[in-house]
N, C-alpha and C positions, 0 to 999 in steps of 0.2 A: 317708757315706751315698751319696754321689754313685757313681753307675755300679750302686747295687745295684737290681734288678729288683721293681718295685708286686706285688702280688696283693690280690684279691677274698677279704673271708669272708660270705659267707651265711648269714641267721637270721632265722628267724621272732621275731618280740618280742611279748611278751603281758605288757602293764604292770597288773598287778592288787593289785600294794603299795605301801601309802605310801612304801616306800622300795626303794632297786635291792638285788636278790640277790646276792652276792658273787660268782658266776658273771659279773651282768651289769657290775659293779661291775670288775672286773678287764679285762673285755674292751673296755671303756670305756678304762679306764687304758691296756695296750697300746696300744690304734688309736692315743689321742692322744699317746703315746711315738714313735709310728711316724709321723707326720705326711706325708701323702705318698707313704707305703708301702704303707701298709694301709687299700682303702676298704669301708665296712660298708657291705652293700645285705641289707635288708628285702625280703622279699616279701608278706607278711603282719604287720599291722601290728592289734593289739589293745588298747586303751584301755577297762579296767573298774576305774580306780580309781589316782590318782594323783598328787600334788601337781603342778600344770601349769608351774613351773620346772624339776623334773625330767626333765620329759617334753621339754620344749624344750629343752634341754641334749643328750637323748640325738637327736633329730629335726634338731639342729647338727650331726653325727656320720655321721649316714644319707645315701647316696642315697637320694634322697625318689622320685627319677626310675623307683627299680627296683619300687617299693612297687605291690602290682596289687589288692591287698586290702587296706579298712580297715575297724574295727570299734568304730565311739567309744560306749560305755554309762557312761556318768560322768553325773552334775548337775551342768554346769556352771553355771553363768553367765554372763551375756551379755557382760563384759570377758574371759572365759577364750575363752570361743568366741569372741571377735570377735579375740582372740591365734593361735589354731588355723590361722582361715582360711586366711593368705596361703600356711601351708606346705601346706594339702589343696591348693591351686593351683599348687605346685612337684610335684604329685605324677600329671606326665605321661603316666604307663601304667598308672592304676590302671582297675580293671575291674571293682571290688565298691564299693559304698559302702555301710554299715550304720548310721545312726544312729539314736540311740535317746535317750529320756527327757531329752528337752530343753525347758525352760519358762522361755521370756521373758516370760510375762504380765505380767507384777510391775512392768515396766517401762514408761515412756511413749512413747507411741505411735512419738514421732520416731526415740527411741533401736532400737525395734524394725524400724521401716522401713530406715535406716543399716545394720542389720547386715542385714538381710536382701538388701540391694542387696549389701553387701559380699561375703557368701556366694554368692549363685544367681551373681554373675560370673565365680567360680573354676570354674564348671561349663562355663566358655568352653574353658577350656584343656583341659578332661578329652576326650581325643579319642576314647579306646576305652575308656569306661564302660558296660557292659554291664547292670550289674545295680547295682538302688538300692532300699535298702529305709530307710523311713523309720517308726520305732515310736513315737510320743508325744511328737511336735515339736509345739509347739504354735504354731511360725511358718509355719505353713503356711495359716493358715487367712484367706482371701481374698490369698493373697499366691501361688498354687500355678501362678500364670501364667509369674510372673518367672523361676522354677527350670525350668520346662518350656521355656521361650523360650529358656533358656541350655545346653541338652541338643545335642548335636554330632551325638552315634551315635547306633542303634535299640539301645533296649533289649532284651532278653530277660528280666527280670525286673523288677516292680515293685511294690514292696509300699510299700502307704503304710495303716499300721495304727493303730488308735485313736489319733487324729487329730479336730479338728472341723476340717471343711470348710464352705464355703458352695457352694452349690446353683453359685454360677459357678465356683468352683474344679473341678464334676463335670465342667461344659460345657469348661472349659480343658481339661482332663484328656483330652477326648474330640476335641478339634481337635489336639491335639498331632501331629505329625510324627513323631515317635521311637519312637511305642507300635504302630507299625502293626504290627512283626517278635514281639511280645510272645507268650512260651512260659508266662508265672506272672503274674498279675495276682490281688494278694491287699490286701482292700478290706476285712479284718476290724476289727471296731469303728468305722467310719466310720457313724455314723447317715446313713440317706439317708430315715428317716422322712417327713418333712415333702416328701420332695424331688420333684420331677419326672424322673421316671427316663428320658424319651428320649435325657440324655447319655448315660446308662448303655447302654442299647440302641445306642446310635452307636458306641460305643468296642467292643462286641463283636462289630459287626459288622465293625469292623475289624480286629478280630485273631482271626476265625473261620478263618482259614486256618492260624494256628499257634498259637493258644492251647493248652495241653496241661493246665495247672493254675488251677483259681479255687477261691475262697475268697470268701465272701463271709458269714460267717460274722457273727453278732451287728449286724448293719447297721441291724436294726428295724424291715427292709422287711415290708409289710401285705396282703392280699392286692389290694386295689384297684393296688396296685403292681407284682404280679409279671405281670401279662397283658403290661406293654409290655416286658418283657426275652425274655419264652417266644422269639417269633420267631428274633429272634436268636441265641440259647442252642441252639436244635435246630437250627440249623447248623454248632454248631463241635465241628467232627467229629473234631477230633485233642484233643479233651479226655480225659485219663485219670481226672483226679481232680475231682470236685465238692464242695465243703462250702457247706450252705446252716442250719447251725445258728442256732437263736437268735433265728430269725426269725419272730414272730409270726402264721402264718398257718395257716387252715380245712384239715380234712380235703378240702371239695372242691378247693380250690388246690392241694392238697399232691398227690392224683390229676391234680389238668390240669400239676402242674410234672412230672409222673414220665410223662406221657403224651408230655412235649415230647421228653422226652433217651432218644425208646428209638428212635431213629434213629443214637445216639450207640455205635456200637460198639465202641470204645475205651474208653471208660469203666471202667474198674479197680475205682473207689472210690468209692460216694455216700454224703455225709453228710446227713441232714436234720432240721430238730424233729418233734420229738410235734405232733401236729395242735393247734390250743388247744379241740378238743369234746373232748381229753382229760384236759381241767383242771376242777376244780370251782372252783368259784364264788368261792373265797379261793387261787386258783392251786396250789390240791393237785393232784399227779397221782394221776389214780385209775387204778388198776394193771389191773381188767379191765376199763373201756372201751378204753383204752390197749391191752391186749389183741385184745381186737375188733377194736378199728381197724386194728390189726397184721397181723388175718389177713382184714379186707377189701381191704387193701392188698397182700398175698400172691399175691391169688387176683388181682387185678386184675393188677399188673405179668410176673405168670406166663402170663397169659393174651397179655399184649403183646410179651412179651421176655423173654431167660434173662440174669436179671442176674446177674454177678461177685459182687461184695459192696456191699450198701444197707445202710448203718445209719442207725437213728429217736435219736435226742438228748434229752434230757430238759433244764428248766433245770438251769440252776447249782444246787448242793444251799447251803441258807443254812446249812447246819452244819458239812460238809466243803467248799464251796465248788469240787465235783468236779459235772460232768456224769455220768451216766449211759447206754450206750450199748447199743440193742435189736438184734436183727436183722430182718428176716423171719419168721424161725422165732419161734412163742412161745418157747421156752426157751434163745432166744439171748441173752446178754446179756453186758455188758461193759465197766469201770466207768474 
């Protein structure tokens, strides 16, 4: 073996069976035949499902260092993730991080705090993490300081989606250092019901200069709520896309939100609900108030600005559990 020349193989891995595919299962075999010779560097890295000795076997094998994308949607548990960690923290040049559907509730307090320290301090070494989206962790909630205080670089992308937060984790959110370069901040299913929105107003007017996409879609925000964001919001001018579904708020709200963003000439894409004067009284939509409102809202934003494309949002259907989606036009529609 001596004197013979190493080489590189390159592969995306995307673990989504209980067990390795004879494809991966042989290329496994070689490299550890090859010891030396042959080293496997990952670039993208996907975890949807897979006995976590497996996974650690093959994650022994990898430069973990080459790895720029990760993508964990498993249920774990809090000894498997607390197993996970130390290698997302050998994993130098990553630049995505995606997790998802993760729930330590189950667990006592102390246990939950331990791993959560364990974790936000691998975000020490992440030097060039760009993008993080985090979908139904449910350790985020009064804990959204620690992970934020462990952030190196500015983001460009940050999704932290159906999640409970507390009212301090907005205000963390909104001091952070990292968020000020943000292009996507997507805030979907995050209730902020209850909340005092001037961290929200503070975080946007931080990233009015580059913000290009929000989402804010099912948050539960009310209309006494939406006056403290308007300001902010019709400043950020390099906004393309908006989605404001879901959100239970009046025909007049819905005219003073559509009145802020016609300064917003980039704007591509608006999402928004049916006003709630177009719900009867056991939350049916009634189809020509709905109407009405459609083409009082026509006439008004035509009058103010040539929009791109606005679409009106219906709830969730309790039967198909599908939204429904208007135009402008009465006979726009589109499900």
């Amino acid at each position: 073996m001596r004197g013979q020349q190493s080489f590189t193989v390159f592969i995306d891995l995307w673990l989504q069976t209980r067990t390795l595919d004879e494809y991966l299962t042989c290329l496994l075999l070689w490299i550890k035949q090859r010891e030396g010779l042959l080293h496997l560097c990952c670039k993208k890295l996907r975890i949807l499902g897979m006995p976590f000795h497996n996974i650690r076997n093959i994650l022994k094998m990898v430069n973990l260092d080459c790895i720029q994308e990760v993508e964990v949607n498993c249920s774990w548990i809090l000894p498997i993730l607390t197993q996970f960690t130390p290698y997302l923290g050998q994993m130098g040049n990553l630049q995505k991080l995606d997790l998802s559907h993760v729930d330590v509730s189950r667990y006592v307090s102390t246990k939950q705090k331990e791993f959560v320290t364990q974790f936000t301090s691998q975000f020490l070494k992440l030097r060039y993490l760009q993008k993080l989206h985090m979908n139904s962790v449910s350790f985020l909630k009064g804990h959204l300081d620690q992970l934020l205080s462990c952030l190196k670089t500015p983001l460009k992308i940050l999704a932290i989606t159906n999640c409970v937060l507390l009212e301090s984790d907005l205000r963390h959110l909104s001091q952070c250092p990292s968020i000020g370069q943000l292009k996507t901040l997507d805030l979907r299913g995050i209730r902020l019901a209850n909340f005092c929105l001037v961290p929200l107003q503070v975080l946007l007017e931080k990233v009015a200069g580059t913000l290009e996409y929000l989402d804010l879609d099912d948050c539960g925000i009310v209309d006494s709520q939406v006056s403290t964001i308007l300001p902010a919001l019709s400043r950020c001018f390099e906004l393309t896309t908006f989605s404001f579904c879901g959100n239970p708020i009046s025909m007049a709200t819905l005219e003073n939100l559509l009145c802020h963003t016609i300064r917003l000439n980039n704007l591509c894409l608006e999402l928004y609900p049916a006003p709630r004067d177009s719900y009867d009284a056991d939350g049916t939509l009634c189809q020509s108030r709905f109407a009405q409102l459609r083409a009082e809202l026509m006439g008004r934003v035509r009058d103010l600005r040539h929009p791109k494309r606005i679409l009106f949002c219906t709830d969730y259907c309790a039967d198909c559990g599908n939204r429904t989606f208007y135009g402008l036009d009465i006979d726009q529609c589109c499900c």
